[in-house]
N, C-alpha and C positions, 0 to 999 in steps of 0.2 A: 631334339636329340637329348637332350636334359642336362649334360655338359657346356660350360662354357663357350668352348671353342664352338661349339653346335648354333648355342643362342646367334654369335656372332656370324656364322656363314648364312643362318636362315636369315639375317637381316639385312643382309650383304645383298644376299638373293631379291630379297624383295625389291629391297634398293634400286636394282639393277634393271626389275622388271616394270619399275614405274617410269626409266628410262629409255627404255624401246619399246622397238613396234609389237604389236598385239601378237601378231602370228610367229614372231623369237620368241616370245615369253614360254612357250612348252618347252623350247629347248633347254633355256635356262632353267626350268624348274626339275627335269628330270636330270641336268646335270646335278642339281641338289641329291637328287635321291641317288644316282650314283656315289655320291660323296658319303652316306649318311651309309650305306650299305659297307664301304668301304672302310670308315669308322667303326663300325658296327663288328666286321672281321677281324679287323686288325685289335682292337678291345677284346674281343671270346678269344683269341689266339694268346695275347697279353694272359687274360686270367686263367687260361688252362696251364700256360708256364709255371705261372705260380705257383697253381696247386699242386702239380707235379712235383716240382723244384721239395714245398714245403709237407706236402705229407701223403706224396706218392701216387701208385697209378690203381689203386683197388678201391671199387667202389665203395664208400660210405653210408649209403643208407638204400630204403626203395625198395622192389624187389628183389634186385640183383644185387645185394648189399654181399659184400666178399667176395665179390668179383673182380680180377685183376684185367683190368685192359688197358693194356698198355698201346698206346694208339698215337701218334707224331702230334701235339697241338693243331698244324697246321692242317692236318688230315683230317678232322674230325673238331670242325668249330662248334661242335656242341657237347667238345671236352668236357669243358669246365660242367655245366649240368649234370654231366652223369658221374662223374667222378664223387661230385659234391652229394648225390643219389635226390637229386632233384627234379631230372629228364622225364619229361612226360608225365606229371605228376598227378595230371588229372586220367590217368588210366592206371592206376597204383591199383583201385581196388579190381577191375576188373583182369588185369594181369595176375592177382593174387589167385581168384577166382578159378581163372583157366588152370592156372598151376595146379589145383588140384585137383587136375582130370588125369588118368590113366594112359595118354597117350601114348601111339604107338608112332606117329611123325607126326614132325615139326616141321612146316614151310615157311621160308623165310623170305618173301619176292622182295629186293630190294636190301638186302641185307648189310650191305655197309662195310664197316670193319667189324661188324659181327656181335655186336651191344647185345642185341634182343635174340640174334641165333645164339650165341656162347650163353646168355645168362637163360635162356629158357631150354636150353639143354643140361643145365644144372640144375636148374630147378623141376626137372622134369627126366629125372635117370630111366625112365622104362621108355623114351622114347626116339629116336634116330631123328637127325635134324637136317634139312637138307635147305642148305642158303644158296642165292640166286643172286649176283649180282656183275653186273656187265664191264667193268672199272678192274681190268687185271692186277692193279696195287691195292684196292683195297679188299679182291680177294685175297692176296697174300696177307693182307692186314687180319681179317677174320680167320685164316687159319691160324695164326700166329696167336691169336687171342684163344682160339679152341686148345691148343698146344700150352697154354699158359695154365689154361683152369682145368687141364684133366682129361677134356670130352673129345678130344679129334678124332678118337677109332668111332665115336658116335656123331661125328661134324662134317659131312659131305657139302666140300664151296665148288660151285659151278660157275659158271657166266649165264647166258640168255634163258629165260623162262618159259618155252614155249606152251602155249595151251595141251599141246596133246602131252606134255610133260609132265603139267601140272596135273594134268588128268588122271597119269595114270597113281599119281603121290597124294590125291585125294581123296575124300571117304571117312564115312564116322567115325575114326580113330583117326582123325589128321584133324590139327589146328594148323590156321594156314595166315600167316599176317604177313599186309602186303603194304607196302609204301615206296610207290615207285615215280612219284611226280606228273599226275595224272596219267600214266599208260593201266591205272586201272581199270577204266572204261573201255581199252580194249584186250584185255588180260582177260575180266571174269565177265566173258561169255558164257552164258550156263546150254546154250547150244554147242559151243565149242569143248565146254569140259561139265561134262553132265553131270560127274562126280561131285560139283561142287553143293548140288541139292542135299546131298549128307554131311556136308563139311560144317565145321566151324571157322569161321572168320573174323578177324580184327583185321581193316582198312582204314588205311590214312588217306583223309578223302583229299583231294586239290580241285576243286572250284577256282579258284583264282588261278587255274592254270586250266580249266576247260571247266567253262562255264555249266552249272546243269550235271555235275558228275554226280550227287549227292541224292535226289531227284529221278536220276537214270536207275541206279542201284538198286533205289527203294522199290519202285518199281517190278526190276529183273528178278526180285531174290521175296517180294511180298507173298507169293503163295506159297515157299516152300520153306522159309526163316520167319523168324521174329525179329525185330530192330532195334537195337538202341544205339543212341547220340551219344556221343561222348564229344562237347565243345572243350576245346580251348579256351584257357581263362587267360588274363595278363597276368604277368609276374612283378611282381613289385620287392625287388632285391633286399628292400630295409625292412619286409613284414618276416624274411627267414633269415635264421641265428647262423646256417650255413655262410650265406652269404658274408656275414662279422671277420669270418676266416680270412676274407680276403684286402690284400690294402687298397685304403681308400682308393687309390686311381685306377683302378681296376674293377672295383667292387660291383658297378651297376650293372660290368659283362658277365659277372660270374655266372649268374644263374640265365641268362640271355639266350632264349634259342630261335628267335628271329621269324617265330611266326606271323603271318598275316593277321588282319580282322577277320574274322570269321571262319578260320581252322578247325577242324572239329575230324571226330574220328569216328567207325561204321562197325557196330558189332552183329554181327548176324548165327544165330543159332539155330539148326534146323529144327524143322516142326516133327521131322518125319527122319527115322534114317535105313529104313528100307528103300530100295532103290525102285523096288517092282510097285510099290504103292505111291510114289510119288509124284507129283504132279508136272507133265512139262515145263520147262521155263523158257522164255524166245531172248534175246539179246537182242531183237529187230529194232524197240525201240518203247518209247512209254504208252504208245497208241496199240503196240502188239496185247492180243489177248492170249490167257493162259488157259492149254487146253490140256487134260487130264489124259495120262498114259493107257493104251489099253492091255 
């Protein structure tokens, strides 16, 4: 855990596990990682106070840099990150990228309290933004954030995403970024939402929450997109000057956004964005072939 108190519970643990039987040792070890998750919240909560407290709720750097979002600590443990404009930092260039497209909609699956819907409605005025998210407070949270920076006659928040939804809000002129905790894999059906053969896409893929998502995609979306990988990297707090802001006891959550090993994110741009020349997609599976429209 890299803390003190960390060294001493994993030692605790282990202690404990050379102590009993073989088949309690899983219990006890996942009670560690409950503990370590639970530190882990309670610390990114700790340093979003702070920043708060000492130099406000508009973001600092990134793409969304002068962005005010103002969002509860508690509500949004990955406060501190973006406030600090540190969040997601390994898609800064491609976020930059997108923004200088002409868009006419912005979809937002999974939208939150409204980070990437408010800040990519700002950074993108010719286009209408429509965020998706199921959690009735932190749709209040994202409107409240649209309402802060200007964009709410241009900030549609809904609840559930249905494919024929998505469908009809899809098309060469939509960028469509989706991060919904693995319900990707059953979201971007491209039999279910045909539109998305024209679309642009940013996916936060979750593997670790349905094995094979990343794999299935490449697959679904290989005849009618191009691919790139955007991994997650670790964050190591004392290599950024941001993090200095913060005090010591605090410092190693600030920049902390509690990703797995091997996180990584799915960018797909169509090859084609006529709809009549483009080629089937199946969503049946990685063994489905792709047959050509007539």
């Amino acid at each position: 855990m890299g803390s003190g108190i960390g060294r001493r519970v994993d030692a605790f643990v282990d202690t404990v596990c050379k102590g009993v039987d073989r088949a309690a040792q899983p219990t006890v070890r996942a009670a560690r990682g409950r503990y370590r998750q639970w530190a882990g919240a309670s610390g990114q909560v700790r340093a979003a106070e702070e920043i708060l407290a000492s130099y406000g709720d508009v973001v600092a750097g990134g793409p969304f840099v002068g962005m005010r979002y103002r969002v509860p600590a508690a509500t949004d443990l990955c406060l501190g990150p973006k406030l600090l404009g540190h969040y997601e930092a390994e898609l800064f260039d491609v976020v930059e990228r997108l923004c200088r497209r002409p868009w006419k909609r912005i979809v937002n699956v999974g939208s939150a309290g409204g980070y990437y819907l408010c800040g990519l409605a700002l950074r993108c005025p010719t286009a209408r933004s429509y965020g998706f998210e199921i959690q009735p407070a932190l749709q209040a949270v994202a409107r409240q954030v649209a309402s802060d920076n200007g964009v709410a006659e241009r900030v549609v928040v809904d609840g559930l995403c249905t494919p024929a939804r998505l469908d009809e809000l899809a098309g060469p002129s939509s960028l469509i970024v989706v991060d919904i905790e693995g319900g990707e894999e059953d979201l971007l059906a491209p039999d279910a939402v045909p539109n998305l053969a024209a679309s642009t896409l940013l996916i936060e893929l979750h593997d670790f929450v349905r094995p094979a998502i990343s794999s299935e995609l490449l697959v679904r979306f290989r005849a009618t997109h191009t691919t790139e990988i955007v991994l997650a990297e670790p964050c190591d707090w004392r290599r950024h000057p941001a993090a200095a802001a913060v005090s010591r006891r605090n410092r190693r959550w600030a920049l902390d956004e509690q990703r797995p090993a091997g996180m990584r994110w799915l960018v797909l741009e169509p090859r084609v964005v006529d709809l009549r020349s483009a080629p089937a997609m199946s969503s049946a599976g990685p063994n489905a072939a792709a047959t050509a429209q007539p």
